[in-house]
Each structure stands twice: as structure tokens, then as C-alpha cells.
C-alpha positions in Angstrom: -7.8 0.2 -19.1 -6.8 -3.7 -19.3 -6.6 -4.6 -15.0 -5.4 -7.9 -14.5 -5.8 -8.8 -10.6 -3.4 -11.5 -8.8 -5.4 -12.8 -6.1 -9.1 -11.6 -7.7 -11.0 -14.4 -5.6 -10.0 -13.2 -2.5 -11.6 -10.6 0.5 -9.7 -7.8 -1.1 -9.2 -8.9 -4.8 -13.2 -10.0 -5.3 -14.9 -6.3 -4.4 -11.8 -5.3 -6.4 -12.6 -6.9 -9.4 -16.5 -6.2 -9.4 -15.3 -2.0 -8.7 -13.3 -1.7 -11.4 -15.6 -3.7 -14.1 -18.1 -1.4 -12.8 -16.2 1.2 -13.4 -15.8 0.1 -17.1 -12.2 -1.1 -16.8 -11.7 -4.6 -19.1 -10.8 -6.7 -15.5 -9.0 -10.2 -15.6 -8.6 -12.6 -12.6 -5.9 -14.7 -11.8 -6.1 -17.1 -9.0 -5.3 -20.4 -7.4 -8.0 -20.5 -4.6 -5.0 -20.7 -2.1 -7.3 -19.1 0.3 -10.5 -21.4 -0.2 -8.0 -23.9 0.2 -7.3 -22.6 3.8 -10.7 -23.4 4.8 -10.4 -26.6 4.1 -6.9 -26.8 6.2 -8.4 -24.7 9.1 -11.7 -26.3 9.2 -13.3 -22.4 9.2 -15.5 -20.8 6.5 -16.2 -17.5 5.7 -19.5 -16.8 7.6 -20.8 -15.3 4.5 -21.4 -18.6 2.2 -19.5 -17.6 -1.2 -20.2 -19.0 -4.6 -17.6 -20.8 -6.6 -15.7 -18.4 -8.8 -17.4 -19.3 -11.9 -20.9 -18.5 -10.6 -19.8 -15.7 -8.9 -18.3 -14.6 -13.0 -21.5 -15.6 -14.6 -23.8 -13.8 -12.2 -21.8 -10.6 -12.7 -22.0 -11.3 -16.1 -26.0 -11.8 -16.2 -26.9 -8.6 -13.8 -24.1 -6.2 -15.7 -23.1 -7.4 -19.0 -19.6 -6.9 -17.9 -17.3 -10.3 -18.5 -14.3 -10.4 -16.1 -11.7 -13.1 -17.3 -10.1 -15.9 -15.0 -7.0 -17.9 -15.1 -6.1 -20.1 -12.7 -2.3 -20.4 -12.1 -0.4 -20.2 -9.0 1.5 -16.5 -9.8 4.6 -17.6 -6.8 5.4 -21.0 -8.7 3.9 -21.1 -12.3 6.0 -18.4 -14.0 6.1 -19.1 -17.7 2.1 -19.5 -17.4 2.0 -16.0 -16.0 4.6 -14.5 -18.7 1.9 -16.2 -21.5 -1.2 -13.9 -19.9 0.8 -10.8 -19.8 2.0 -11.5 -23.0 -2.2 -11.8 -24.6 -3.7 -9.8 -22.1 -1.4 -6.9 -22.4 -2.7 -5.4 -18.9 -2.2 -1.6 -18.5 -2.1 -2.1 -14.8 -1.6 -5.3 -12.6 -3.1 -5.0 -8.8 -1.2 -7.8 -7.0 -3.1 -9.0 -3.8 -1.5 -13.0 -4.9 0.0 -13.1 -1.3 -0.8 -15.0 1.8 -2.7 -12.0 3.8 -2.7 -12.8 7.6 -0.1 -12.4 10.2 -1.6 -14.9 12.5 -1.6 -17.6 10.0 1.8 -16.9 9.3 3.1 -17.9 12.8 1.2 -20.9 13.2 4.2 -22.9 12.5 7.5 -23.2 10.8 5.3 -24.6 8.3 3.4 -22.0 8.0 6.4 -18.9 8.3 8.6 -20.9 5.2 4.9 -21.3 3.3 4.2 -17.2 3.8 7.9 -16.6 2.8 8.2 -19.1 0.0 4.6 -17.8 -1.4 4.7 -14.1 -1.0 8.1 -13.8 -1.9 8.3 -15.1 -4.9 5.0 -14.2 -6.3 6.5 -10.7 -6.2 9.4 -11.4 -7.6 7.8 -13.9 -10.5 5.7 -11.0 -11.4 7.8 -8.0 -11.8 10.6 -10.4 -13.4 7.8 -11.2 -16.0 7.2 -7.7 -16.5 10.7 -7.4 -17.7 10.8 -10.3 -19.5 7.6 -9.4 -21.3 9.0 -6.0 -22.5 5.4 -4.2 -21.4 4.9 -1.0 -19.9 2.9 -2.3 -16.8 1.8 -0.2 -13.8 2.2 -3.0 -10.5 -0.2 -1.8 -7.9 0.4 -3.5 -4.5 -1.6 -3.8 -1.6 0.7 -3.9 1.6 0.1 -3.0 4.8 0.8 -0.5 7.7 2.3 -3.5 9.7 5.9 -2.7 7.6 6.3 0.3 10.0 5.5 -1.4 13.2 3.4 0.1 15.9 6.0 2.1 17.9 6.6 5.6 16.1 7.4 7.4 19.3 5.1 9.9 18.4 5.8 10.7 15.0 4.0 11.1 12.3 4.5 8.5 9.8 4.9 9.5 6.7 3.7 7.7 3.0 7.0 5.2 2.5 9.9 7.9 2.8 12.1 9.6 5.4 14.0 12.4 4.5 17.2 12.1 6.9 20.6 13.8 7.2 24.1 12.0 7.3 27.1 13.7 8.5 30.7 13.1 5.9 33.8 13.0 7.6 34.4 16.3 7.0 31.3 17.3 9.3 29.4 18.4 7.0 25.6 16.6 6.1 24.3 15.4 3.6 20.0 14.9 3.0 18.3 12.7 1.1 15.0 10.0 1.3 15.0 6.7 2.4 12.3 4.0 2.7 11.3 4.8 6.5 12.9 2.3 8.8 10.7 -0.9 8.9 9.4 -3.2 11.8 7.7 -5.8 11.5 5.9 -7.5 13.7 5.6 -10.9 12.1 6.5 -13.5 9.3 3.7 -11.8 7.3 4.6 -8.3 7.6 8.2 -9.4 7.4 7.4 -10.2 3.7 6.0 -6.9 2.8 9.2 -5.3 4.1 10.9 -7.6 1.8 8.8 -6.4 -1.1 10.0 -2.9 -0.3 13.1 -3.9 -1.4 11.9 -5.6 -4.8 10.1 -2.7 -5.9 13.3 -0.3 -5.4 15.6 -2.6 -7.1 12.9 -2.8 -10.0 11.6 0.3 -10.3 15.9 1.6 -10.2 16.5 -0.9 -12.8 14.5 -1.7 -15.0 11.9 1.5 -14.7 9.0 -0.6 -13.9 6.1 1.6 -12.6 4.6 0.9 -9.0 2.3 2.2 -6.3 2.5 0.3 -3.1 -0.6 0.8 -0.7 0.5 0.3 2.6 -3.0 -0.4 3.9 -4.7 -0.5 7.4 -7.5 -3.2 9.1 -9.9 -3.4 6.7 -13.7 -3.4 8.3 -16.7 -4.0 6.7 -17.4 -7.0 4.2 -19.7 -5.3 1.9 -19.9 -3.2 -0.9 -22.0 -1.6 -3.4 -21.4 -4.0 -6.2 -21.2 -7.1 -4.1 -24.5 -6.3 -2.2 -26.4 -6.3 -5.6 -26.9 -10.1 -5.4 -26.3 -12.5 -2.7 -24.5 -14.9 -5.3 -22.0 -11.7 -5.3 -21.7 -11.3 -1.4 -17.9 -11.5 -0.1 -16.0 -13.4 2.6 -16.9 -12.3 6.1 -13.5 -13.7 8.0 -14.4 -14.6 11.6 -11.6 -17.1 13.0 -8.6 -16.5 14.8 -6.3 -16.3 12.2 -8.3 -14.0 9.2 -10.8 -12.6 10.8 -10.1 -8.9 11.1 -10.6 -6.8 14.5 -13.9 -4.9 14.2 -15.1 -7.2 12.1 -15.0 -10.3 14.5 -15.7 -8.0 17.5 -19.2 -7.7 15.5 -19.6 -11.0 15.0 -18.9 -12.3 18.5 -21.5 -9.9 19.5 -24.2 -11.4 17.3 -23.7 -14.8 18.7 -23.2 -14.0 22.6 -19.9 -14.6 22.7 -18.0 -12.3 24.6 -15.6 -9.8 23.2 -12.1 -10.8 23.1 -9.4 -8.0 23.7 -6.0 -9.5 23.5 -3.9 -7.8 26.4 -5.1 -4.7 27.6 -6.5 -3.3 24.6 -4.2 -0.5 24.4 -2.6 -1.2 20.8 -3.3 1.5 18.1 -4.3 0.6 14.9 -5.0 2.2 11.5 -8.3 1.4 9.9 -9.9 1.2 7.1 -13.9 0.4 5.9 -13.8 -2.0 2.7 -15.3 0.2 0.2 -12.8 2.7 0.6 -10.0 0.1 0.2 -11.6 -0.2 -3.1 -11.9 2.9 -4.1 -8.3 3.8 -3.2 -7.2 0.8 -5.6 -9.1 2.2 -8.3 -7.3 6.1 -7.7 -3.9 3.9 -7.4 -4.9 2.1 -11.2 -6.5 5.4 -12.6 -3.1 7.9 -11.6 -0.3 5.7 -12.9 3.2 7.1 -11.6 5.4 8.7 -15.0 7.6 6.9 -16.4 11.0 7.3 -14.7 9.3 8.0 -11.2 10.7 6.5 -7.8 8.0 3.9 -6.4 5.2 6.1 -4.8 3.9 4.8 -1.8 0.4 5.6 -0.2 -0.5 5.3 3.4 -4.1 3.6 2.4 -5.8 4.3 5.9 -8.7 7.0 7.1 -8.7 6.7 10.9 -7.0 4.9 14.0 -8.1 3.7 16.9 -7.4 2.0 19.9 -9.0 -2.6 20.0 -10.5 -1.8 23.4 -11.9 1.6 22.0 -13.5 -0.6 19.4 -14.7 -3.3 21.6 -16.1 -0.9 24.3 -18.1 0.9 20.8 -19.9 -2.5 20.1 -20.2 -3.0 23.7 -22.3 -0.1 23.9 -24.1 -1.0 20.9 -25.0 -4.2 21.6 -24.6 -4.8 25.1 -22.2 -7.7 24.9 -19.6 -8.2 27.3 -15.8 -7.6 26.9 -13.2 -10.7 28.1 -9.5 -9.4 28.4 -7.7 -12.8 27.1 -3.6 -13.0 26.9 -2.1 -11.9 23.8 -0.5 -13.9 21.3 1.6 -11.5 19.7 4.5 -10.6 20.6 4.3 -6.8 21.0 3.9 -3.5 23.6 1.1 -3.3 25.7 -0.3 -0.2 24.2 0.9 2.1 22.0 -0.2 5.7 19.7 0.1 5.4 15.5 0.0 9.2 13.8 -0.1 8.7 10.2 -0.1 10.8 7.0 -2.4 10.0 4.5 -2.8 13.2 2.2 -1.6 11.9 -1.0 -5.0 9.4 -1.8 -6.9 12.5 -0.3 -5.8 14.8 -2.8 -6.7 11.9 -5.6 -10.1 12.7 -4.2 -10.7 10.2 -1.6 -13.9 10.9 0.6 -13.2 8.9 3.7 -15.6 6.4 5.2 -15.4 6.7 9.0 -16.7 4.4 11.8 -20.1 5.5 12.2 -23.3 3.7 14.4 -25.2 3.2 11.6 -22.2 1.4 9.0 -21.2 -0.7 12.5 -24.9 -2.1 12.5 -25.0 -2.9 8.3 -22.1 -5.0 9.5 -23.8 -6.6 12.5 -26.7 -7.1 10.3 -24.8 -9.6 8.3 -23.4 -11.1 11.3 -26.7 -11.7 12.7 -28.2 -13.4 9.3 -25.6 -16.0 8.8 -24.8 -16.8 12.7 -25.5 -20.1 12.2 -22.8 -20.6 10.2 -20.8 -19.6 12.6 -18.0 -22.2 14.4 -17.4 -21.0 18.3 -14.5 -23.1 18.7 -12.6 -21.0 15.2 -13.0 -17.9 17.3 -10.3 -18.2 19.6 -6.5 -16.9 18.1 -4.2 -20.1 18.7 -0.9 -19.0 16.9 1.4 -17.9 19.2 4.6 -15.5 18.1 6.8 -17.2 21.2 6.9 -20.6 21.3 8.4 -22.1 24.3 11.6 -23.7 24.1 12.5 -27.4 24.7 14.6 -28.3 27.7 17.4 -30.7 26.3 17.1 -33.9 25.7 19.2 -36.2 28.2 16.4 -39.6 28.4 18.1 -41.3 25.5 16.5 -42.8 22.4 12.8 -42.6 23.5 13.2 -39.5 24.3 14.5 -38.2 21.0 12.1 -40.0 19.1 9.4 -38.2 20.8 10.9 -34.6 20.8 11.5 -35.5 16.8 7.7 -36.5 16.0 7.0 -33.2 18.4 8.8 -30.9 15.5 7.4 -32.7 12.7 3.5 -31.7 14.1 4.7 -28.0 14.9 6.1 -27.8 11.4 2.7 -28.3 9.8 2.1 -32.1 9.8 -0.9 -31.5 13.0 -2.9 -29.5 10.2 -2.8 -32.8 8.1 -0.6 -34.2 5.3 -3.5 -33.7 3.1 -3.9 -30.5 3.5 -0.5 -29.5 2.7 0.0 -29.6 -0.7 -3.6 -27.7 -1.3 -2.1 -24.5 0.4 1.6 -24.7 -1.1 
């Protein structure tokens, strides 16, 4: 199959890439390095130290014989550009990771919320419109996340994208049928997902475009079996406060003595998932297309949950590093229990990796080779969901002037002009 991947550079979209070339699929990038950009912005690297894109191509294409195409092009504002490479590539299937990925970026600012919102949305939008325009036949496979249910489920099970509810008529009788189940997001970021919901329903009603939209969990690990083949291969290993995932930053704090920090108490419930498994759920989404005329069919893309101090006490044990309770950022319940279905990618014939000792220490492994890379004061989650408010402004001119500059730094300017434009 022709795979074109939005977003191919990225944590996701690089192990991706490698998979499904692997896997003897004919794999195209698209990409605008929004997320190397970051870095620069943030002043945090991956702790892994990743090639440029075009080494990383050329090495792949040196150990495998396998070429993997690249275009760069901005898929949320460079629309006709996008039309011309569906138009020659003719992909079978388009995975779409071209979306900022992390919720704490996304409420660092008012910058930063109109950035995620400007940039997520409308590289959803750009793409299944160029679908239509293009007249193709184009499977969109999504990655999403479990953050578009929210965290409070009462103790249902949640099931893969649908509710089947009842409505009562007038005349007292009901009525069944399926809706998307209720969403909640729990910031800017997931927000946007929720909104994607929306623009694969009015698509897919429309204008019959194919999707599958994998509402995924915390993705752990940074490895997998094509990018450990060459360390001109390796992928990002995330570590600061606003990309580096849970377990995977637990692991790293441990390998450079820095106490574990659990936001709150700990209690929160989340769905997990190890990296190679995200992969290989991508690959059963490309390889089981949904048939033509089918509603969008959504997969849970998760194998276990468990509770962040659960996790921290795990490496705790493990490495004996100590565990510092720190005040949350996020706006959210103390604790809270996640039940979620996840049969459909099972029955595609996914074997679930689960947390185990001995995958844990393959991560902490990596974390312990490239510590010196590692920034302490990045580790630390600065963006807050509740900003304080401003008491109003009754000192005059001075005084106005000084809460005005105040709003131009929280909207983006304290991150630096320059950096601005290199993450738009």
C-alpha cells in the first residue's frame, strides 16, 4: 500500500514510518519540523540526540534498501501544496499525527491555546477537504487520544467512540440509537481532538471519506525494533515538563537522582500504552481499511491503566529513588478510576505489551546513557490550567501600561519574538 504520514518526523510518526517500510508498505513523509522547532522555543532537547531527517532517510535507506519519501510543507496552512502530493502520490491510506501533541504545551499561554487551535484544527480540516477535492479514495487514519473522554467515567466502562442511548418522544415512547460518547476534555489540546470528532462525522456523512480514529493512551517506551537497529535511527526520548510523557520521565528522573515528581496525590488513572504497540496498532488500523459507506470506526488504542503514583512507587522500587508529591498544574480531580474497552484492535490480532521489570529497565537503560544530556531545570511542569486573575486596574496610566506589557509576555512574547514564527 502507498502510506503517506503527516507528521512522520515526530515521537509517533518516525517509529511509524520505519514499521510500515518494514513492513513493505511504499511510506511517504510529510513534515514541517514544527516539533524540532519547539526545542529551540523551549530551550529542551530530546535526551536521545536525533539525526536530521535526511540522515535519518539515508541510513534507513543504506541498512534496508527501503526509500521513504519526504516533503516538507506545513499540512494546517500550505493547502494547495498538500492537494499536489495527494494528487502524485496517490496514497492508499494517510496516518495524520500533523498535530501539536501535548496538553501541557497547549496551556502555556494564550499564545500557545490559539497556536494548538489554529494548527490542529485546520490541518484536519485542510486534509480531509483535500481528500475531497482530490477525488481519491483515501483511508485517514488518526491518532487521537483517550483525553476526549476525560477522566471521570463514574465507573463505566468506556466504550470505542459510541454510546448507544435512548430518548423518550412526546408520546413516551423511546427511541435508540449511537452517539459519539459525551466528550471532556481536559485541556486546549484535547479540546482539539474533540473538535476533530466532529470533522470526521461531517466527512465521513458527506462525502464518504473512510476513517479510523485511534483514541490512544500515554505512550511509554521510546524504542523500537526498527529504530534500535542503528543509533542514527534512535527516536526522541521527551523528558521536560511539557512533552515528556509520565513513565517515561519518572525513568529518567530516576537515572539522574532527581526525585520523582507526582503531581497531587498521585491518584489519577490513566490508560497506557508501550510504543511498539502504538505502532503496531497503526499498522492493523492502515492494513483493515473500514468499507466504503461505513460510519467512522473508532478504536480505544490502549492495553492497560494504571494509577501515576502506582507507577512512581514501581520505579521507586526499582531504583530506589525517592518520590516528591509537588502541586498539580492541571486542573482536574484528585484521583479517579478509567475502565476502558479495547476489543476491537485485539481481535485485529493485537498482542499487548504490558509493563513488565525487564521493558521498564530497557527504558532506564537509555535514560542512563544519555543523562548527560539531560537539562534539570526542563524537568519541572510550568504551564498552569488556572491562571490567576488580575485585580482591576485603578493606578492610572502606569499602571495600565504595565498590566498591558504583562499580557503581551503571557501571550507568547516571554518565549521570544524569534521563536514565534518557527512554531506557527
Amino acid at each position: 500500500m502507498r502510506v503517506l504520514i503527516l507528521g512522520g518526523d515526530g515521537f509517533c510518526g518516525w517509529p511509524t514510518s520505519l514499521h510500515l517500510s518494514q513492513r513493505g508498505h511504499d511510506v511517504t513523509i510529510v513534515d514541517n519540523f514544527a516539533r524540532r522547532n519547539a526545542d529551540f522555543e523551549l530551550e529542551a532537547s530530546s535526551l536521545t540526540p536525533i539525526e536530521m531527517l535526511g540522515t535519518r532517510l539515508t541510513t534507513w535507506r543504506e541498512l534496508t534498501g527501503r526509500e521513504i519519501g519526504f516533503h516538507r510543507l506545513n499540512v494546517a496552512e500550505d493547502y494547495r501544496d498538500l492537494l499536489d502530493v495527494l494528487s502524485d502520490f496517490r496514497p492508499d491510506a494517510v496516518v495524520h499525527f500533523a498535530e501539536q501533541r501535548a496538553a501541557p504545551y497547549s496551556m502555556k499561554s494564550s499564545w500557545h491555546k490559539r497556536y494548538t487551535v489554529n494548527n490542529n484544527l485546520n490541518a484536519t480540516n485542510n486534509l480531509l477537504a483535500a481528500i475531497v477535492e482530490s477525488g481519491l479514495d483515501v483511508h485517514v487514519v488518526h491518532l487521537g487520544t483517550m483525553g476526549v473522554y476525560g477522566y471521570g467515567a463514574a465507573g463505566v466502562k468506556i466504550p470505542e467512540g459510541y454510546l448507544r442511548v435512548q430518548i423518550q418522544t412526546d408520546d413516551g415512547s423511546y427511541v435508540e440509537q449511537e452517539i459519539l460518547f459525551p466528550p471532556n476534555p481536559g485541556s486546549i489540546y484535547h479540546m482539539t481532538k474533540t473538535q476533530d470528532q466532529l470533522l470526521f462525522a461531517y466527512y465521513n456523512k458527506n462525502d464518504a471519506v473512510r476513517v479510523t480514529d485511534l483514541h490512544q493512551g500515554i505512550v511509554w517506551g521510546t524504542q523500537t525494533e526498527e529504530t534500535r537497529i542503528d543509533e542514527r535511527l534512535i527516536n526522541r526520548f521527551d523528558y521536560d515538563g511539557d512533552y515528556g510523557t509520565v513513565l517515561n520521565r519518572f525513568v529518567m528522573q530516576a537515572a539522574i537522582g532527581y526525585p520523582l515528581t507526582v503531581h497531587g496525590t498521585g491518584g489519577q488513572t490513566r490508560a497506557f500504552i508501550h510504543l511498539q504497540d502504538s505502532v503496531r496498532c497503526i499498522q492493523l488500523a492502515v492494513e483493515n481499511p473500514p468499507q466504503a459507506g461505513e460510519r467512522v470506526r473508532i478504536f480505544n488504542q490502549m492495553t492497560e491503566t494504571h494509577r501515576l503514583i502506582d507507577l512512581a512507587e514501581l520505579v521507586s522500587r526499582l531504583t530506589g529513588a525517592s518520590i516528591d508529591f509537588v502541586e498539580n498544574p492541571r486542573n482536574e480531580a484528585a484521583d479517579n478510576d478509567l475502565f476502558v474497552e479495547n476489543r476491537q484492535l485485539l481481535d485485529l490480532g493485537l498482542v499487548p505489551i504490558t509493563l513488565e521489570d525487564g521493558l521498564l529497565t530497557e527504558v532506564a537503560e537509555i535514560a542512563q546513557k544519555y543523562a548527560h544530556r539531560c537539562d534539570r531545570t526542563k524537568i519541572p511542569c510550568r504551564s498552569y490550567w488556572r491562571q490567576p486573575r488580575r485585580a482591576p486596574e485603578t493606578e492610572g496610566t502606569e499602571q495600565a501600561i504595565a498590566s498591558s506589557d504583562g499580557r503581551a509576555a503571557e501571550d507568547g512574547a516571554a518565549v521570544g519574538d524569534l521563536a514565534r514564527p518557527a512554531v506557527r
